[in-house]
N, C-alpha and C positions, 0 to 999 in steps of 0.2 A: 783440593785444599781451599779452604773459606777467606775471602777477603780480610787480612787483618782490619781490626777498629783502628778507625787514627785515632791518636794518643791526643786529648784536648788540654788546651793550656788552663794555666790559672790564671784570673783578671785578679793584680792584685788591686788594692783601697780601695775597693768599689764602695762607694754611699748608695743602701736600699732608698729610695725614694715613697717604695706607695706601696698596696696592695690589689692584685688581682681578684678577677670572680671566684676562682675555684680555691680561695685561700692561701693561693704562695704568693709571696712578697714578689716584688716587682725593683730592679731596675737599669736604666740608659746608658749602655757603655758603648766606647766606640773600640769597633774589634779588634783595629789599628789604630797605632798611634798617631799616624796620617790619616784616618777614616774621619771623613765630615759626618757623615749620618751614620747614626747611632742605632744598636738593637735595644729590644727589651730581652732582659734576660730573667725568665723567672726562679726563684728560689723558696723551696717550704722553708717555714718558722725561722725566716726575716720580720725584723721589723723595722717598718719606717724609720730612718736614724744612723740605725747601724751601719758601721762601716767598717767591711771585713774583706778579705781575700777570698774569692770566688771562684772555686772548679768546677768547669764546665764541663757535662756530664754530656750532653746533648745538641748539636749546632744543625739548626735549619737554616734556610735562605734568611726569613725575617725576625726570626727570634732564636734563644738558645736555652737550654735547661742546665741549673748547674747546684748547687747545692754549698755552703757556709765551710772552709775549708778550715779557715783562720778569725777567729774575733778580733779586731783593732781595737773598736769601740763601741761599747754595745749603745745602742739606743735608750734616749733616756725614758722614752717611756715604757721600756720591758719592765716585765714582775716577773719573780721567781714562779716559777711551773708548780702547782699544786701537788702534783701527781708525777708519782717515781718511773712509771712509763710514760711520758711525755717523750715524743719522737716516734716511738717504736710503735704501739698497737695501734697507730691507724685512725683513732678518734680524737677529737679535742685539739685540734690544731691549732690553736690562737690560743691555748693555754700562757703562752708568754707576753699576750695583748693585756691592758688592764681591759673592764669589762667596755666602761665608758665610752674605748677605744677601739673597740668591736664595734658597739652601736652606731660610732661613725661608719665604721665602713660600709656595713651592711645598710645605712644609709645612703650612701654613696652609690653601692651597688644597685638599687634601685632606681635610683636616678638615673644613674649611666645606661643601665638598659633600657627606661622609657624615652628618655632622650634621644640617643642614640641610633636603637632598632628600630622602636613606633613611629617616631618622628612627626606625632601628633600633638595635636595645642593640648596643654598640660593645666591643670591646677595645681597650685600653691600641694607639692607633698607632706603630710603630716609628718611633723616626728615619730618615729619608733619606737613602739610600745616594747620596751624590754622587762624580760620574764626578773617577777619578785626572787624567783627562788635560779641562783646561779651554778647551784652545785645540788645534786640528789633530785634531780629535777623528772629523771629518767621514770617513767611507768615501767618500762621492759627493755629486760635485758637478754640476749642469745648470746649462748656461748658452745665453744666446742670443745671436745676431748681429744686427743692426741695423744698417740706412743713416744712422738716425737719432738721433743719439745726445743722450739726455733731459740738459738741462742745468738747476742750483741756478737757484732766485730769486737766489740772491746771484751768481751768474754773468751771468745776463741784466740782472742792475739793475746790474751794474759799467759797462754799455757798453763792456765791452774787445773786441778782435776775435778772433775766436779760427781758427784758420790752419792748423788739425785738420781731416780727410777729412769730419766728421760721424758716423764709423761707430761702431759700440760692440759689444763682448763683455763682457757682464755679465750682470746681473738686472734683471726687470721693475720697475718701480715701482710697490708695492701700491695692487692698485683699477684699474691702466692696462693694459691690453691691447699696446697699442702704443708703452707707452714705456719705453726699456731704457736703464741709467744703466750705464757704462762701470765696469768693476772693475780697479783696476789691481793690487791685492794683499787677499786674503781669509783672514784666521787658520785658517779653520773647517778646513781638510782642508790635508795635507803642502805643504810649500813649493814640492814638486816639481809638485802641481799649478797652481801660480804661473806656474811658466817654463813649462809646457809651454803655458797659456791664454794667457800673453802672445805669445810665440813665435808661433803658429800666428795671433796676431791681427796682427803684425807683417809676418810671410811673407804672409796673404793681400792685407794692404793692399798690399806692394810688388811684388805678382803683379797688381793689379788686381783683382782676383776682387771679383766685385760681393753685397755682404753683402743680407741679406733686409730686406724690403720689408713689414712686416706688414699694412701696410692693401690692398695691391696683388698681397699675394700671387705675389710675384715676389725674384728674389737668389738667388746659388748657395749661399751658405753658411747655412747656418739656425737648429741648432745643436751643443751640444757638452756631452758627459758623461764627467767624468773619474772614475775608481773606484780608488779606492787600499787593496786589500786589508793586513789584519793581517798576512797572510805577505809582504809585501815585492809582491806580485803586480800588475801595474797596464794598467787597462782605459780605452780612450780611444775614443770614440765618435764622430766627424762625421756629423752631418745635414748632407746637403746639398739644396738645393731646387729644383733645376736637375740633369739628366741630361747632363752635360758630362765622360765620361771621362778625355779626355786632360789637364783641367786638375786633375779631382780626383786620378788618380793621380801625377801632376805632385808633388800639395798632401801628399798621406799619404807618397810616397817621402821626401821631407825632412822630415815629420815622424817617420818611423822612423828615418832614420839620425840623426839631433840627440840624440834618445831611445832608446838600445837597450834603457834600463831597462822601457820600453813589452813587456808582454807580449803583451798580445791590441789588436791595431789594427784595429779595424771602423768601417765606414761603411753609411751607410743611402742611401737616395734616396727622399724624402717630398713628393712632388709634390699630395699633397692639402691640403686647406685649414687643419687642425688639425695641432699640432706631436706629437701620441701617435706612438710607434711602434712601439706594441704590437701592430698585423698589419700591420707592414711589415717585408719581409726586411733581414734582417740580413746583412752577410759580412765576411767575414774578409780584408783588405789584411794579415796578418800575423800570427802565432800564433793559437792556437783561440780559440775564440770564448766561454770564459768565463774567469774567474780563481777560485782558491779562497780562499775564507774559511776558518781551522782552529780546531775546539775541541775540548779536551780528546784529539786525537787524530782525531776524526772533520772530516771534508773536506766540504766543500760550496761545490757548484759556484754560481758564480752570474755570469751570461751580461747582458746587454745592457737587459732586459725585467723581469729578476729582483728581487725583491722580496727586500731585507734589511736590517737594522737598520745605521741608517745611523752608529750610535757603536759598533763592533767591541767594543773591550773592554768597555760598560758593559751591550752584551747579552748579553753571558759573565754577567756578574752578574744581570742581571734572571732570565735562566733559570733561573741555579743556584738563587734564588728559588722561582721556580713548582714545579722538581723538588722541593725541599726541601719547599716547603707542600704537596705531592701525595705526600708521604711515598715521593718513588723517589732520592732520595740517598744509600740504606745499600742495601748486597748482600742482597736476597731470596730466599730460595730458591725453586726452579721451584713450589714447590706455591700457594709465600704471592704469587705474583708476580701483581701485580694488570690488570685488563681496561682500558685506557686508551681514553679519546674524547679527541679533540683539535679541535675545532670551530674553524672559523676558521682554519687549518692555513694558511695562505698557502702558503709553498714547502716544510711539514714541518720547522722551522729546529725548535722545541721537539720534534715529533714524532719525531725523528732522536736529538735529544741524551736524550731519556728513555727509548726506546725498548730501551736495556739491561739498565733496569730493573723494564719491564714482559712479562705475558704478552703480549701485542698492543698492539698502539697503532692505532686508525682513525683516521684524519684526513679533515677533510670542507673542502673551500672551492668559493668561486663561480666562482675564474679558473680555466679549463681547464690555459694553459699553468705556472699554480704548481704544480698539481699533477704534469704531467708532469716537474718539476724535482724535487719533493718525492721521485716516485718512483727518478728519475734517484741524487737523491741516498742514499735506503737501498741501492741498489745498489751503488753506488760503497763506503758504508760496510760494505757485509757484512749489511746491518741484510733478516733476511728475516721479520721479525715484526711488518711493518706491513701497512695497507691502505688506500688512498687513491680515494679518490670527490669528482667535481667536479661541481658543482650548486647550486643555491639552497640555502640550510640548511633554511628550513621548510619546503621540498617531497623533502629525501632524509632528513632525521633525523624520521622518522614513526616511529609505535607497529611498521609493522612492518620494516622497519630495524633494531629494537633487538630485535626480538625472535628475528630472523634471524641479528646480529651477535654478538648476549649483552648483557646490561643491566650498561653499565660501571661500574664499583668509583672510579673514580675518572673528572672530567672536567674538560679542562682548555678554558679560554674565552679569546679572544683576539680579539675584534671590534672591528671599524672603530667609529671616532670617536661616528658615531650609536649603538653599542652593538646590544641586539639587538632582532630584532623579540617582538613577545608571544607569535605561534603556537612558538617554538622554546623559550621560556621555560616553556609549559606543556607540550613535549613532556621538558625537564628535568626539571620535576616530578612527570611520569610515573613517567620510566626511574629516577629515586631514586637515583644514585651516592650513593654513602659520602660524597665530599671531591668536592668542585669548588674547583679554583682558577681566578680570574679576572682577566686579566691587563687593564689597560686604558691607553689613549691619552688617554681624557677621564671624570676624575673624578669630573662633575657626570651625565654618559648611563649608569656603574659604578653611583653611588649608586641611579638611576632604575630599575637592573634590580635592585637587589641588594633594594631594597623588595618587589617581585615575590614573590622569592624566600626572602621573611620567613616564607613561611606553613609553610615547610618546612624552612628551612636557620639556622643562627644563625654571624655571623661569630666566627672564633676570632684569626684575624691578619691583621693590616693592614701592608702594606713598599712605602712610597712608593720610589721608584728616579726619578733623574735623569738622563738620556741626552740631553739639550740643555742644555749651561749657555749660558747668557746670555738664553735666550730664556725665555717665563713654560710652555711645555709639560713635563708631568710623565706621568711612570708610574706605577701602583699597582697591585700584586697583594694578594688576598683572597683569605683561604681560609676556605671557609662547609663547615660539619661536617649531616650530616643530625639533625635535633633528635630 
């Protein structure tokens, strides 16, 4: 027989004080009433202010997890939630922050982690550039199909019947595999991806078409990716799970003709057990098989697989960013025109936009197919002053690499979440660039290299950028000068 769970208490009148990295509210109770030193308790969609009764869900040594049991007093700076799923699907979690009041934190959280972690001498942090557009901000959207559609405790404790197929087109429920809670309307990306998600969830239920089965592994429909480019351009993706022709071309003929605005209409057929499909064919039921993204003039394609910042206009700005701290935003002349690396290069999205202002630009990443896009993409722009190689970073940026390439003048970083590994950081402070700018997804893994790179580099500027409002993720570039 299994260990019962102990049954945890409720902290009642607890005051939330502040907010955490990973977006749950935060705060300082003592466990006992006699307890001099206090834990942190974290709680999702707290806000600062609030003070509510507190059930604690989870008790370690130094902190404990608990969740909003009872409202006392809500905080005065909550707004009402935009959005009828707020809580439940997973995204948008500071929907109850005003916006203002996010950019504090996500300021904060910047600081906290260069402070803290790096624990290196610091410049003055710029304010944070928060994104013009708050809401429909979204280029892409994935969604899945479901036979099984996740429903509220407050649904299930009504005892109501409910006279619905069970199916669902939505989002997973964070933490479940298997369970997908129905989306009827999402702010995050254009309206038009609204009607066209409902629409196709509507057409398939009154076709029959049997939605997927995640534990069984079995259902034609599986899932669904809408892309709503800057230029008006708009990419619609069915997964289906099931090799069934005449119904699938049946399913995409009416969803072209409903939709003319639909530019590129592909389907996949992904009969394997995991929903990637990234080496599964792609094809085209309807216009080519990518759509473009436009800045400043230059085109970039981006197909099915493609890897791009998923807030259009606030990556305009994050770049103009990086260009700017990499000193290639003013007209150089060919002599002064500097050697660029571009590490982390995904599909060349920076590699592309800097590229007119430098002598070379190489661009280095691990997925083959970003690269063949990256290169796809200088073509397309004219751009013949680049050079793109795909591979692990620590096994192609070696001592002879740069010695073969030229030892770059400037280097610009752009790595995944975990940040970078140590063999590529000591191949950095080999090759000595002048300027590195460093772009990042996670604050606290930036501050972690950026200590590293103390022994050589000292920061000059810090420009937090915002490209998710509602949610706690933030961006920061840093530009480090050679000491």
């Amino acid at each position: 027989m299994g260990r019962k769970r102990k049954e945890q208490p409720i902290l009642r009148n607890i005051e939330i004080s502040g907010v955490a990295a990973e977006g749950k509210a935060l705060a300082k109770v003592a466990w006992k009433e006699d307890d001099e030193n206090k834990i942190v308790v974290f709680i999702p969609f707290g806000a600062p202010g609030d003070i509510a009764d507190i059930k604690i869900d989870r008790k370690k040594h130094s902190y404990a997890e608990g969740h909003i049991e009872n409202m006392i007093t809500p905080s005065p700076i909550r707004v009402s939630p935009k959005c009828a799923h707020f809580t439940i699907c997973g995204g948008c979690k500071w929907q109850h922050l005003p916006y203002e009041e996010q950019l504090k934190f996500k300021q904060q959280q910047v600081t906290d982690a260069l402070q803290r972690i790096a624990k290196i001498e610091l410049p003055e942090i710029s304010p944070i550039l928060g994104s013009e557009n708050v809401w429909h901000y979204r280029n892409k959207m994935e969604y899945t199909f479901s036979n099984k559609k996740w429903r509220t405790w407050e649904d299930v404790r009504s005892g109501k019947e409910f006279n619905d197929s069970g199916n669902a087109l939505g989002f997973h429920i964070p933490g479940a595999f298997d369970k997908v809670y129905h989306i009827d309307e999402c702010f995050l990306q254009d309206d038009l991806g609204n009607r066209i998600r409902n629409f196709i969830f509507q057409e398939a239920e009154s076709r029959g078409l049997s939605f997927y089965n995640i534990r069984e592994n079995r259902g034609m429909l599986r899932t669904l990716m809408i892309r709503i480019a800057s230029t008006g351009q708009v990419m619609v993706c069915l997964v289906f799970g099931e090799d069934r022709p005449e119904e699938s071309v049946a399913l995409l003929e009416t969803i072209a003709d409903r939709f003319p605005e639909i530019t590129s209409l592909l389907y996949v057929v992904n009969l394997k057990l995991n929903d990637t499909i990234s080496d599964q064919e792609i094809h085209s039921f309807r216009g080519p098989e990518y759509i473009e993204e436009e800045m400043e003039g230059l085109k970039f394609r981006v197909n099915a697989k493609s890897f791009y910042q998923t807030n259009s206009a606030q990556a305009y700005e994050l770049y103009k960013v990086a260009r700017k701290f990499a000193g290639l935003d003013s007209n150089n002349n060919e002599e002064t025109k500097p050697l660029v690396y571009d590490l982390y290069t995904g599909t060349g999205t920076i590699a592309n936009f800097v590229a007119r202002a430098a002598r070379q630009v190489i661009g280095i990443e691990y997925v083959e197919e970003a690269i063949e896009d990256a290169r796809l993409n200088a073509s397309v722009n004219g751009l013949d002053n680049t050079l793109f190689y795909a591979g692990d970073m620590k096994e192609i940026l070696t001592d002879g690499f740069i010695c073969s390439h030229g030892k770059p003048d400037v280097m610009i970083i752009d790595p995944p979440r975990a940040g970078m590994h140590e063999d590529v950081i000591k191949v950095i402070l080999k090759a000595r660039p002048s300027v590195i700018v460093y772009v990042s997804c996670n604050p606290a893994t930036q501050a972690r290299d950026l200590s590293l790179l103390d022994c050589a580099y000292r920061v000059t500027d810090v420009q937090p950028v915002d490209m998710f409002p509602h949610t706690h993720h933030v961006e920061n570039v840093v530009r480090l000068q050679l000491k």
